[in-house]
N, C-alpha and C positions, 0 to 999 in steps of 0.2 A: 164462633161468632157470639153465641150466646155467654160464653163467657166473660168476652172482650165487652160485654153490654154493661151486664152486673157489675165488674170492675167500673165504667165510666162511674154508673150509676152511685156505687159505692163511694168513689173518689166527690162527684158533684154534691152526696149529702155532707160526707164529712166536712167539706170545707163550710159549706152550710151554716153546719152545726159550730164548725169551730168562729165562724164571722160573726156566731150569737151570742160570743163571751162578751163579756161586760167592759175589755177594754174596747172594745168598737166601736161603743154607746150606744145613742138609739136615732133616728129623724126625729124631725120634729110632726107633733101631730095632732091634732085637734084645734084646741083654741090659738095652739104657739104657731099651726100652719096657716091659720086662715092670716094672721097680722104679717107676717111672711109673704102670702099671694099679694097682699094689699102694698107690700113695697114698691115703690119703681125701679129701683134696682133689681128685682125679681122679676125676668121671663120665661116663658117655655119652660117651665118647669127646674128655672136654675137661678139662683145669681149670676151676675150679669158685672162686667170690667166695666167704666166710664170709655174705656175706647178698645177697640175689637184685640184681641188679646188671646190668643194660641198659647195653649202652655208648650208644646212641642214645634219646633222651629217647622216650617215647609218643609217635605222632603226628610225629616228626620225618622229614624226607626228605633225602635226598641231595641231589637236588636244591633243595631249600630252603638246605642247607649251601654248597652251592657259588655259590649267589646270594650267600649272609652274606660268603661270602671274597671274592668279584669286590666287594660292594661294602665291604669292610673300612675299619676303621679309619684316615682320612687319615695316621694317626701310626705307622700300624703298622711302617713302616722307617724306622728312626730319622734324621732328617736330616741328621747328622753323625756321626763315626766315635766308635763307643765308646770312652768313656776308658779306660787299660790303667797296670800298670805288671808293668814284664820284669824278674823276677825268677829271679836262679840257682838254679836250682832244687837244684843237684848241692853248694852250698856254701849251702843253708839250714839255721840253727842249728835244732837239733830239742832241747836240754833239755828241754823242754815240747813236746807233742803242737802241731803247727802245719799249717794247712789252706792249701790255697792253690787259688781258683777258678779256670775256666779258663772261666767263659760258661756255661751250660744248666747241665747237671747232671754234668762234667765237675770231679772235682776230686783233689789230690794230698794226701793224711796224711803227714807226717813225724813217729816220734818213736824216739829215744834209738837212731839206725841204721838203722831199720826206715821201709822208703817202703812206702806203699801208695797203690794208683790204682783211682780210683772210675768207671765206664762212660765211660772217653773216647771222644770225639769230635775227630781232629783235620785229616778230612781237609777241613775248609769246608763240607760238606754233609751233610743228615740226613736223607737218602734214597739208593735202589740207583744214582744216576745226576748225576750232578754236576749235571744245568743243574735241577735241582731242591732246594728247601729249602735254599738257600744262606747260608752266614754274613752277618751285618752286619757294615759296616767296622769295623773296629778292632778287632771281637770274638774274631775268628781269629790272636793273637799268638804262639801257644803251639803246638809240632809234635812228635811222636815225638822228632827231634834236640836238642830242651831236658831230656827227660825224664832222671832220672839210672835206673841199675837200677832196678829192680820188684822188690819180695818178693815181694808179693800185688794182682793186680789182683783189683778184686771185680764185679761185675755185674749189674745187680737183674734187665733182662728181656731178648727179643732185639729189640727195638723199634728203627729205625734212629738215632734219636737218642740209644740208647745206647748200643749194640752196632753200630759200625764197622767194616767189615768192611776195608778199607784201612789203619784206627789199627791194627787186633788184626797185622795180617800182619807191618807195622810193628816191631809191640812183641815179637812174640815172642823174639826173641833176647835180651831186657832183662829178661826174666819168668820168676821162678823157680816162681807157683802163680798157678792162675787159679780163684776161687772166685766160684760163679755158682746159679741157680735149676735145679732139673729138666729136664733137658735142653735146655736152651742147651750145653750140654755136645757136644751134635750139629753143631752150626753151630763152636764151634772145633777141633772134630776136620777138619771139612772143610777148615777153611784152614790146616790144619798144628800145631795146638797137639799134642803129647803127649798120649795118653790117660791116663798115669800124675803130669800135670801140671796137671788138671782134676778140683774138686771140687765136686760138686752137693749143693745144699739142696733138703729139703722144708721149710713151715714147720715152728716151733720145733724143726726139726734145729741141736746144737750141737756146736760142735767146736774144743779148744784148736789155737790157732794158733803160737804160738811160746811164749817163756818170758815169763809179763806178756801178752800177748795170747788172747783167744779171739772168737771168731764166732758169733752165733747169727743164722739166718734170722728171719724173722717176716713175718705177715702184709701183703699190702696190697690195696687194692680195685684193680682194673686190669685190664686181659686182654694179649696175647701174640699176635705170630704176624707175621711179613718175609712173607706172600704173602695169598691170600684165607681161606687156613685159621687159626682162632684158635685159642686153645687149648690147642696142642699140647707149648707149654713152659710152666713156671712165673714167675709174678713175685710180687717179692717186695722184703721193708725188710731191715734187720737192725741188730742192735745190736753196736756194736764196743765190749766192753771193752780198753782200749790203758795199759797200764805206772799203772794207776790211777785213771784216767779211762774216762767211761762216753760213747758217743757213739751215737745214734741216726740211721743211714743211710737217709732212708725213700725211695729210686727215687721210682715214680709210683704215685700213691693217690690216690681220690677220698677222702671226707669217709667214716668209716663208727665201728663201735661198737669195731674193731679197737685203734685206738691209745688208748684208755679201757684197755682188755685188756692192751694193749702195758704203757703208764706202772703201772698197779698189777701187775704181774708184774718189771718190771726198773727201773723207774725210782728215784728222777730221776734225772735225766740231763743232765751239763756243759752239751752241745751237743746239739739236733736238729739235721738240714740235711732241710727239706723243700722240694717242688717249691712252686713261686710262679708259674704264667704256664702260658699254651694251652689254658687250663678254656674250655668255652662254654658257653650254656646249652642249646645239642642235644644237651651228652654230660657232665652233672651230677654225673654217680655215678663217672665215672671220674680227673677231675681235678677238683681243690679248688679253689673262688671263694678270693679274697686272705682273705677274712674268715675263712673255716675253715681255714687253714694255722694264726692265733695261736689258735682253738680244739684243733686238732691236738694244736697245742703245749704248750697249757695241759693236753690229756688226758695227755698223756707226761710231764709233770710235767719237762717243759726248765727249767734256768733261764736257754738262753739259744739264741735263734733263728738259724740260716741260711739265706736263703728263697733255694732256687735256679729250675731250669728257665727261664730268663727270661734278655733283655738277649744273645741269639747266634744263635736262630731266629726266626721268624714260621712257626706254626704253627695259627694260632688267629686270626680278625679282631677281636684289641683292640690297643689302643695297647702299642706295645713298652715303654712304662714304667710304664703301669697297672697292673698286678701290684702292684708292690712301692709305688705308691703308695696303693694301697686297701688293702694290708697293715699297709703306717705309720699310716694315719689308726688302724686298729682296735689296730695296735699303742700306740698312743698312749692310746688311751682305755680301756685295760685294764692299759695301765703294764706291757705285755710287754715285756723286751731284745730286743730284735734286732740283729745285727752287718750290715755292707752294705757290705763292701768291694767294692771295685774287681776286673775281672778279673786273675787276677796278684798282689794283696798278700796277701801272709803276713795268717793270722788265728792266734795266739798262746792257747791256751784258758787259762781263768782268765788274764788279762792284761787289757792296755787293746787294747779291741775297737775295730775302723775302724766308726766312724759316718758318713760323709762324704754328705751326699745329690747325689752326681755325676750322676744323670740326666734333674735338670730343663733339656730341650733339645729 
């Protein structure tokens, strides 16, 4: 018995010990908590959805979830290496506002000088530990060492598929402002960011960003939290006005009454770029089925689609290219645009959009 104790005991520090490594980050604390309490969006001790929001379906089990993944999708890693194309990134023409994907939800804005980087990912994996959540071949082309400076990176939550604790350490030297949700702000101070080079959103907090730029958070359905605590930071969309052009940045959202709210308060809107892939049906409300991304779309009054999250992880047991193919059929049958480049090509706004259908494989 006494053995069987010291054993727990052992096991419950190490994990402890291991949850206090530095890709974990930290809460937020002090002066960053108290502006935190004062949100409305913050109750009980958590952030809080716009409408009541389960991240696990009624009736769903973990272990039922973990049965769905062991037996996942035959297709779910893709059989051959993602198509890519390697573009300079540091000598791309920016006249015009130009997007450039990087896999998942990983992408570069360039316009008229001004870069911006949207929740990279670049160290191969979307978890605290490498032999976990690992890139698909091909999809991993793009490192820290391609990126040219950063004006502004931006951030939607601290979730490990977007917030990198390896890319951030990386990029800091390349990054002149890091703009992000409610204390996420916590987690780059721990790995070295400036406290005076970190700026936090509530929703519809807004704030001009340069000359011809400004920033507004905005809502999205989702939750937060690198360990067992949720909650404890914000996530969030936002809308990039950029030198004339309107773009809608939406992180991670399940389907909700938000982006109806969104589209009639700032829309239309050039471009959306929403997540596309990792939805299940044990967790409904916080990732969007393919069919409700062109609904999304159509509430934000886009007139023209980027469907990301998809084609870099397996996070979810569907086919790694069902996403964007049950996107297309619906997009097809409501006569939505959608663009579908390739990881790596320049996407040119108001221009001729990459339509290539590269993933039937």
């Amino acid at each position: 018995m006494l053995i069987t104790v010291l054993v727990l005991i052992g096991l419950v520090a190490a994990v402890f010990l291991f949850m206090k490594q530095s890709p974990f980050g930290q809460d937020p604390a002090e002066a960053r908590l108290e502006r935190i309490q004062q949100s409305p969006n913050y109750k009980n001790g958590s952030f809080q959805n716009l409408e009541p929001t389960e991240v696990m379906r009624e009736n769903a089990s973990y272990v039922g979830m973990m049965r769905d993944f062991i037996k996942k999708d035959k297709d779910n890693i893709p059989p051959r290496p993602i198509p890519s194309v390697k573009t300079d990134l540091k000598a791309l023409d920016d006249a015009k506002p130009t997007i450039v994907w990087f896999g998942h939800s990983s992408y570069l804005i360039k316009s008229k000088g001004v870069t911006i980087l949207l929740d990279p990912v670049f160290s191969g994996h979307a978890s605290p530990v490498s032999f976990f959540g690992g890139a698909f071949a091909g999809s991993n082309t793009y490192d820290v060492d391609d990126m040219p400076n950063i004006d502004y990176l931006i951030l939607s939550h601290d979730h490990y598929d977007h917030l990198d604790y390896e890319t951030i350490v990386k990029l800091i030297p390349k990054v002149k402002k890091f703009y992000t949700a409610l204390g996420v702000g916590a987690h780059l101070e721990r790995w070295g960011v400036p406290a005076d080079r970190i700026v936090e959103f509530d929703w519809w907090e807004h704030q001009p960003v340069a000359d011809g730029i400004d920033l507004t958070a905005t809502p999205a359905r989702h939750f937060s939290g690198r360990s067992f605590a949720r909650g404890k930071t914000l996530w969030t969309s936002y809308v990039l006005n950029l030198h004339g052009y309107k773009l809608f940045l939406g992180g991670d959202s399940g389907y909700g009454k938000h982006f109806q709210t969104i589209g009639d308060q700032y829309g239309p809107f050039d471009l959306a770029i929403l997540e596309c892939g990792q939805y299940g049906l044990d967790w409904p409300n916080i990732h969007m089925m393919p069919e409700e991304v062109i609904s999304a779309a159509q509430d934000l009054r886009a007139r023209v689609l980027l469907p990301v999250h998809w084609a870099k992880f397996s996070l979810s047991y569907h086919a790694w290219n069902e996403p964007i193919k049950r996107l297309m059929k619906k997009a097809e049958k409501e006569g939505f645009d959608v663009t579908t480049p390739k990881i790596g090509e320049p996407v040119v706004l108001n221009a001729s959009y990459p339509r290539a259908v590269w993933w039937n494989f």
